[in-house]
C-alpha positions in Angstrom: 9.9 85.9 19.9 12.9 85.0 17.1 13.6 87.5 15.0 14.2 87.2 11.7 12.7 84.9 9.4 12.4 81.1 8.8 14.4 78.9 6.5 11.9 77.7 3.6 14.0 75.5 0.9 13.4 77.5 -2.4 11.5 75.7 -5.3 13.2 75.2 -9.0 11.4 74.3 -11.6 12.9 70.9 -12.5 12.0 68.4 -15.8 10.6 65.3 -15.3 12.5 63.7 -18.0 15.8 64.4 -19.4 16.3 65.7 -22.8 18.4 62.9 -24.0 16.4 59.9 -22.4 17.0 56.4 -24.5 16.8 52.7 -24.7 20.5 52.8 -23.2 20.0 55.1 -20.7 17.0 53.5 -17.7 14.8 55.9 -15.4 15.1 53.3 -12.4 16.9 54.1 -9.3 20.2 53.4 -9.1 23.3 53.0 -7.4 25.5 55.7 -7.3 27.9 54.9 -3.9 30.5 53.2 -6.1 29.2 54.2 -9.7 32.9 52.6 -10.7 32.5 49.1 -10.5 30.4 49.0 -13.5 33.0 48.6 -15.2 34.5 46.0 -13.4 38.4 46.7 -13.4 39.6 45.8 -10.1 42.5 48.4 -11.0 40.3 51.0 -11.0 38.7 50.5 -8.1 42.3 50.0 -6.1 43.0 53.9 -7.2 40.2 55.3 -5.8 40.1 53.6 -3.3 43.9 55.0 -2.8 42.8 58.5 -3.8 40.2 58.6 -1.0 43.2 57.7 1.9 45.2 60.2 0.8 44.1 63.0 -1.9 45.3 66.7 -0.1 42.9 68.6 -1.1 40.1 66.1 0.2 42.0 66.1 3.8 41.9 69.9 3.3 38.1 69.4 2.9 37.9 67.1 5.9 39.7 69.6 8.5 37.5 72.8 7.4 34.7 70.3 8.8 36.3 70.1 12.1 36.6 74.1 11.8 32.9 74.2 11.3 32.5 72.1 14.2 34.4 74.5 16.2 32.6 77.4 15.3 29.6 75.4 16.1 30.9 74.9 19.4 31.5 78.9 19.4 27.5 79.8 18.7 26.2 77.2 21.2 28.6 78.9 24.0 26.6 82.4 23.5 23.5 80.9 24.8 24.9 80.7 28.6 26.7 83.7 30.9 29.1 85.0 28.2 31.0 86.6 30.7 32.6 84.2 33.8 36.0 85.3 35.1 38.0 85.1 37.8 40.5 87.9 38.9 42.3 89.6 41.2 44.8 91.8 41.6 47.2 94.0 43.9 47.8 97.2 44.3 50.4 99.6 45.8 48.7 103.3 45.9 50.2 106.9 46.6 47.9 109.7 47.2 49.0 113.3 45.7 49.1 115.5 49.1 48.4 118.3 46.4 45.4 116.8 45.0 41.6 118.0 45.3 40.0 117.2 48.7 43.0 115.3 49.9 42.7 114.8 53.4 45.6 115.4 55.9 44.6 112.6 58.1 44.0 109.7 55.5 47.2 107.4 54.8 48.5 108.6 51.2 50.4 105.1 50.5 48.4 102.2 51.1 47.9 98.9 49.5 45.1 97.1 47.9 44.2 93.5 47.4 40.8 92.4 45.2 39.8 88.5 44.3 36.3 87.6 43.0 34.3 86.5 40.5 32.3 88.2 37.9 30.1 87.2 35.3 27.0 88.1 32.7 24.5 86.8 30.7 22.4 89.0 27.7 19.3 86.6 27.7 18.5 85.5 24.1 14.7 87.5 24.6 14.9 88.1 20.5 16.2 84.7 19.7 20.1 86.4 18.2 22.1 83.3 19.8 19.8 80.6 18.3 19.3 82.2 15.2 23.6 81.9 15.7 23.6 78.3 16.1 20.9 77.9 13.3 23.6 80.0 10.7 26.7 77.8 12.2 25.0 74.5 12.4 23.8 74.9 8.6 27.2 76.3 8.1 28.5 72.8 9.4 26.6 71.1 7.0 27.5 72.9 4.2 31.4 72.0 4.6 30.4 68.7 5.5 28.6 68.9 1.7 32.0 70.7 0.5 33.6 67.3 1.3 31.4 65.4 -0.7 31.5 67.8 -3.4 35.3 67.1 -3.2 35.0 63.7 -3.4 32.6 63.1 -6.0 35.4 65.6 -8.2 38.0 63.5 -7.2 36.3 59.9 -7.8 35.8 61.0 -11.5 39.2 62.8 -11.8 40.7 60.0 -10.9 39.0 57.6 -13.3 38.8 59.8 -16.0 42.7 59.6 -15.8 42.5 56.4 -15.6 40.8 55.8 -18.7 43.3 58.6 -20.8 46.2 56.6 -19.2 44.7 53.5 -20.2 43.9 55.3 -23.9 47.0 56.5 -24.5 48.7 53.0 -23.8 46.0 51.5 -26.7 46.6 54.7 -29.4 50.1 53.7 -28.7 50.2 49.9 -29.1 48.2 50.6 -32.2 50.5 53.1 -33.7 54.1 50.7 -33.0 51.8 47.6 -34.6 51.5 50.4 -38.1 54.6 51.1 -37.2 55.9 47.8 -38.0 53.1 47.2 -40.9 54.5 50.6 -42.6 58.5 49.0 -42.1 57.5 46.0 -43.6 55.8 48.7 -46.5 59.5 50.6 -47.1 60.8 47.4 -47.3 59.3 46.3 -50.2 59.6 49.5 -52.0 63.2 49.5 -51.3 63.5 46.0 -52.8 61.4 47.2 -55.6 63.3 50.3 -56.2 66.8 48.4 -56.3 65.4 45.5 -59.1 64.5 48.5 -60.6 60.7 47.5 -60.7 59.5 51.0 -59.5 60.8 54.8 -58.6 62.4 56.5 -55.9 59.1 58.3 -55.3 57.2 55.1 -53.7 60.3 55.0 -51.5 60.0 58.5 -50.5 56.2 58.7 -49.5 56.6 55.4 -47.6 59.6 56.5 -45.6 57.4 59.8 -44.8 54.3 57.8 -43.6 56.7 55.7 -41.2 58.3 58.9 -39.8 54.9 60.5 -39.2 54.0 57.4 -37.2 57.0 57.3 -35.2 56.2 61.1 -34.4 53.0 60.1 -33.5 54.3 57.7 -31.0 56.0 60.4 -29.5 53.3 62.3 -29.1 51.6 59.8 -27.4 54.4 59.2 -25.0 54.2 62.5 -23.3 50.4 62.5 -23.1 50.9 59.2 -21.2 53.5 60.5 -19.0 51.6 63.4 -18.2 48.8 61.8 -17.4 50.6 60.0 -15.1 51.7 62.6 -13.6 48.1 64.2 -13.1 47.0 61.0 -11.5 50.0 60.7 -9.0 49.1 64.5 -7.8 45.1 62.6 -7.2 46.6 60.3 -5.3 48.8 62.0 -2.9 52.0 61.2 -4.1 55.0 62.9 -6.2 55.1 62.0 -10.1 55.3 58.3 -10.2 55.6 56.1 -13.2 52.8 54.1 -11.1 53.7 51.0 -12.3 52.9 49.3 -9.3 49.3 51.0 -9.2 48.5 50.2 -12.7 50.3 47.1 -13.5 51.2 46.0 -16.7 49.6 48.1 -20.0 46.1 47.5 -19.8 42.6 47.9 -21.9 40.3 50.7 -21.9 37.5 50.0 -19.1 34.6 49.4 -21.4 30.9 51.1 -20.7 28.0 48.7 -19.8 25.2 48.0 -22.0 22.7 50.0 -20.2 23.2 52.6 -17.6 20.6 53.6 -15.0 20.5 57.4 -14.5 16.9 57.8 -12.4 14.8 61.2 -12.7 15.8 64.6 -13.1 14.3 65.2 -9.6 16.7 62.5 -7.6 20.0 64.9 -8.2 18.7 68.1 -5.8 19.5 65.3 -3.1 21.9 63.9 -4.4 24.3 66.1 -5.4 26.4 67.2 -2.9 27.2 71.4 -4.8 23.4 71.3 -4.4 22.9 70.4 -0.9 25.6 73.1 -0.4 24.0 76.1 -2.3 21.2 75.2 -0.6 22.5 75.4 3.2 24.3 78.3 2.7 21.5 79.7 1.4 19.9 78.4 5.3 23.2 79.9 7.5 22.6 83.4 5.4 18.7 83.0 6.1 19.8 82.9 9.8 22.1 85.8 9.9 19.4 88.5 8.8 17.5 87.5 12.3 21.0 87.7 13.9 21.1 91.2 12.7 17.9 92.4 13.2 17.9 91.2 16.9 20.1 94.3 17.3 17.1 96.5 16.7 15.7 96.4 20.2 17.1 96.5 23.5 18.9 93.8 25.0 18.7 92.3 29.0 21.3 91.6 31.0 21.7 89.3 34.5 25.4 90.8 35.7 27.0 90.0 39.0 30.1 90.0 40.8 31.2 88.9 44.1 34.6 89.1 45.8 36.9 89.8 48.6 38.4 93.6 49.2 40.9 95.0 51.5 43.8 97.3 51.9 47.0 98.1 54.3 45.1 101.0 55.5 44.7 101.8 59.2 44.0 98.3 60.8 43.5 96.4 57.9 46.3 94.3 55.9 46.8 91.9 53.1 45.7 89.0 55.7 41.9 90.5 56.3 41.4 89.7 52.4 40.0 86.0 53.7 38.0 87.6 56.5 34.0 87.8 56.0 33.8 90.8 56.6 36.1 91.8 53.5 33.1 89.8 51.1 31.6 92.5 48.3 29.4 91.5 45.7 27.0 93.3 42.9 24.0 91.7 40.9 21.2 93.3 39.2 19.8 93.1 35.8 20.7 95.9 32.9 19.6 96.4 29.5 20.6 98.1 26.4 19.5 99.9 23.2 20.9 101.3 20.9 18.6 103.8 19.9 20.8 106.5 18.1 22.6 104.0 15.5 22.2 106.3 12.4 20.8 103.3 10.3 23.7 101.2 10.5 21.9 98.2 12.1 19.0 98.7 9.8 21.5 98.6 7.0 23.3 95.3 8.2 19.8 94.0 8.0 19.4 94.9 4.5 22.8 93.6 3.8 22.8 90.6 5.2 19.0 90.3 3.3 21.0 90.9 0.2 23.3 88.2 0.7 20.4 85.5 1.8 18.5 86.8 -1.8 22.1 86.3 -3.7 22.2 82.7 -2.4 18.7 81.9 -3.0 19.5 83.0 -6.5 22.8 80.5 -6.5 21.3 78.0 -5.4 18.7 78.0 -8.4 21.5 78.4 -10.7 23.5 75.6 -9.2 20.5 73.3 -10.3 20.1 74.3 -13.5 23.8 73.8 -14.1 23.4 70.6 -12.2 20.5 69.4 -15.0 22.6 71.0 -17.5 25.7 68.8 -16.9 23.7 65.9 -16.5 22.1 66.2 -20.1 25.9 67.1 -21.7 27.3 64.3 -20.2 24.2 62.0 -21.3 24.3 63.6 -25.4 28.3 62.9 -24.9 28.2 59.3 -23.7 25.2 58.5 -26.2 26.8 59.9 -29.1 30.5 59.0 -28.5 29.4 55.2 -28.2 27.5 55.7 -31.6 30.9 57.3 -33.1 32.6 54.6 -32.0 30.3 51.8 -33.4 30.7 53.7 -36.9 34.5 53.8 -36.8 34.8 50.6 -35.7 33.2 49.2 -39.4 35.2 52.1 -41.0 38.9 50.1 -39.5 37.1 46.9 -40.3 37.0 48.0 -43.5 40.2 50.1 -44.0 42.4 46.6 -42.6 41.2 44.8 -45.8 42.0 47.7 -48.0 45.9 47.6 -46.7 45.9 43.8 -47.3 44.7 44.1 -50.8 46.6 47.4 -51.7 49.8 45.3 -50.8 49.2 42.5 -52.5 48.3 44.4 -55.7 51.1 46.8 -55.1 53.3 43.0 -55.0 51.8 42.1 -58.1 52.0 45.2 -59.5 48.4 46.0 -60.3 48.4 49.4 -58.8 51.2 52.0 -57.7 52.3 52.6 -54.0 50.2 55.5 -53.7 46.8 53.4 -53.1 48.8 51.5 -50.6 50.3 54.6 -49.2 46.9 56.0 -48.9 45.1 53.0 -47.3 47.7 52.4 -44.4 48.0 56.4 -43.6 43.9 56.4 -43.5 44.0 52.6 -40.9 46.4 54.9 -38.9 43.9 57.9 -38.8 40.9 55.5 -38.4 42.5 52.7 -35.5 43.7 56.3 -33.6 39.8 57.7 -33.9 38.5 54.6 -33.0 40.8 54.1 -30.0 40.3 58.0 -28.5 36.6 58.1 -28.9 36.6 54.4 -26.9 38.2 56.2 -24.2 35.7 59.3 -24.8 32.6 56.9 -23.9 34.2 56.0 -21.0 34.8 59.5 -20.1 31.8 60.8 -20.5 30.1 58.1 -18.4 32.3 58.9 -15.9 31.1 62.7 -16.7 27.5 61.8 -16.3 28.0 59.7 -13.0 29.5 62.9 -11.7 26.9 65.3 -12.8 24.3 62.8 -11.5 26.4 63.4 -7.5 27.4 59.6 -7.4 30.4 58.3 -5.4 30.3 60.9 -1.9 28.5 58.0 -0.2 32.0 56.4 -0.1 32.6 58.4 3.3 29.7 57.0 5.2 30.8 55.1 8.2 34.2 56.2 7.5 36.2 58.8 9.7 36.8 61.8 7.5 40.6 62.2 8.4 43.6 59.6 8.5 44.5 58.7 11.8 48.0 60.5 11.2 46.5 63.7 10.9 44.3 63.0 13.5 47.2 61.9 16.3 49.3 65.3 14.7 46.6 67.7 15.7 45.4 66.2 19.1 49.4 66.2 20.3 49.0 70.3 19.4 46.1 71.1 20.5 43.2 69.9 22.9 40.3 68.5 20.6 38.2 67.6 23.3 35.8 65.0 21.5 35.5 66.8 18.4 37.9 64.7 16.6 35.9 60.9 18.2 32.8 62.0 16.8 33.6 62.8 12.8 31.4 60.5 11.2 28.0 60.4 8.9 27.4 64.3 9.5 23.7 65.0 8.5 
């Protein structure tokens, strides 16, 4: 008999079609292990590849595996004699002359010398040990699906700081190319202002558009330094100016055509938060059987054998190897602990509450799965609409500047229509440039809802060999650390 009951996975309810479905976004499988490459910037792939050597928090991740693996280790010992020792001791005794029944004729100081070895095993007759290794085997897996969690995070973290890094480089090309359209601009005023041809005022309004670009730039400067920063920290190392990571200033990785996303069903195996939610849920399951194991008795094989003697009368320290000085006691025993005043009934119901929480997270963790899915989907869709929009509104906005300034030259119009039309390009070429790097994003965002990228671990050992050789000169690992690889 195992007490307690059996794992079932719980149903969700889940769509068979997603919300935002379109003629960009395809049903068919497909390939999620390196989502990245799609759009094919060899750059890009160099950081994460980077990222996943040596990102902290993911080699944090990997040794809590190895500590799962341990506990393992732990809950498969209980299942043989969880008592073997060997001991002995000796002793120097003195008898109280004074004490109760203390004969005249026995020796009051003698010695005494003990060596044996004892040992006991509760048989597992309600199942509490393998209901243990059922709780810390799922408990494995669930770090195990921790790590991948982590890593699908950090794949997009790091390509979505990619992409801003490479954004903020555009806005700011863009704005030091107005910059030098909107110099040229003062320029003319001021010549125009001096032959007297028009006012102080057109040279005023075009001085303030240049100094609200070069504040712009500015502002674009730290953003890119920062995100500089925030991608160093993903890749293990102090702020760097990365320029040997990223090269010279680059172009904004650009979204394929189509993008297969599969069916709503696919991500309650794929993603790795689910698989977790849904193992814990499995280790909890477990733990109400460990507890209610404790409701009836428990049976015991104990024995102990061993070698007495004393330095009384003819006996010394030397008789301790004779046969005659063997002693030994074996017998079963049991327990039960009938007069517990609830509290193992109570650590049932508790441990029952927990497994019903987790069964409740874990349904919550896929709707918030299918929820992030269909935001990121609505983003991408939309941001790449947005962006074919603006980029006819800068299309259109770089021939009004050309024609502003050459009727400004001829003086058909006044410098406001021309200080209008370059401070709207500036608006316009920023918006068009930002939401670029928005599409990107939220592709990104949608390949990490949809659990791609954890499959870059398989076949690969979860920690770097340096951490590996640390912890093995410490401590003995046994095989634990040999054997590290495609967990299931």
């Amino acid at each position: 008999m195992t007490a307690g009951p059996d794992f079932v996975k719980p149903e969700v309810d889940v769509s068979q079609q997603w919300l935002s479905e379109q003629q960009d976004l395809s049903t068919s499988p497909a390939e999620f292990k390196e989502w990245w490459k799609v759009f094919n910037d060899p750059v890009l792939n160099d950081l994460i590849n980077t990222a996943y050597q040596q990102n902290l928090d993911l080699q944090v991740a990997a040794v809590r595996v190895l500590e799962a693996r341990a506990q393992l280790g732990i809950a498969v010992g209980n299942q043989y004699p969880q008592t073997q020792s060997l001991g002995g001791s000796i002793t120097h005794n003195e008898l109280s002359e004074n004490s109760a029944n203390f004969n005249s004729l026995a020796d009051p100081t003698f010695g005494a010398y003990q060596a044996g070895f004892d040992a006991a095993w509760e048989l597992d007759v309600w199942g509490k040990f393998k209901r243990g290794i059922e709780s810390a085997d799922a408990s494995l897996l669930a770090t195990l699906a921790n790590y991948d969690d982590i890593l699908v995070s950090l794949t997009a973290e790091v390509a979505a700081a990619y992409v801003q890094i490479r954004t903020f480089e555009e806005r700011i090309i863009l704005a030091k190319k107005n910059e030098e359209i909107q110099q040229r601009s003062l320029n003319i005023t001021e010549v125009r202002f001096k032959n007297g041809a028009t006012t102080e005022l057109d040279v005023t309004q075009a001085k303030a558009l240049l100094h609200n670009t070069k504040a712009l730039i500015s502002s674009l400067d730290v953003g890119l330094r920062q995100s500089k920063n925030g991608l160093s920290i993903l890749l293990g190392i102090p702020p760097n100016d990365l320029k040997g990571a990223l090269g010279e200033e680059g172009v904004i990785p650009t979204a394929p055509a189509e993008v297969a996303v599969g069916m709503p069903a696919e991500i309650l195996r794929r993603r790795p938060d689910v698989r977790r939610a849904e193992l814990q849920a499995a280790s909890q399951s477990a733990l109400i059987g460990v507890a209610q194991a404790e409701l009836y008795p428990s049976f015991s094989l104990f024995g102990s054998f061993g070698l007495a003697s004393s330095s009384t009368g003819s006996s010394d320290f030397g008789d301790l190897v004779q046969t005659d000085s063997f002693t030994s006691t074996i017998g079963p025993s049991f327990s039960w602990p009938i007069l517990n005043y609830g509290r193992i009934k109570n650590n049932v119901r508790v441990q029952d509450a927990r497994y019903q929480q987790s069964i409740i997270n874990y349904k919550n963790t896929v709707l918030l799965a299918v929820r992030e899915v269909e935001d990121a989907m609505v983003s991408f869709l939309k941001s790449r609409e947005q962006a074919n929009y603006l980029q006819t509104s800068v299309d259109a906005s770089n021939r009004s500047v050309e024609i502003s300034l050459i009727q400004y030259r001829d003086g058909v119009t006044n410098y406001t229509r021309v200080l209008n039309s370059q401070e709207f390009l500036v608006q316009q070429q920023d918006s068009l440039t930002a939401i670029r790097g928005d599409v990107a994003r939220s592709l990104i965002a949608m390949y990490k809802a949809l659990g791609g990228g954890w499959e870059l671990r398989e076949g690969q050992t979860l920690l770097p060999t340096k951490i590996k050789n640390e912890m093995v000169n410490r401590t003995d690992w046994g095989t634990l650390l040999e054997a590290e690889t495609n967990e299931e």
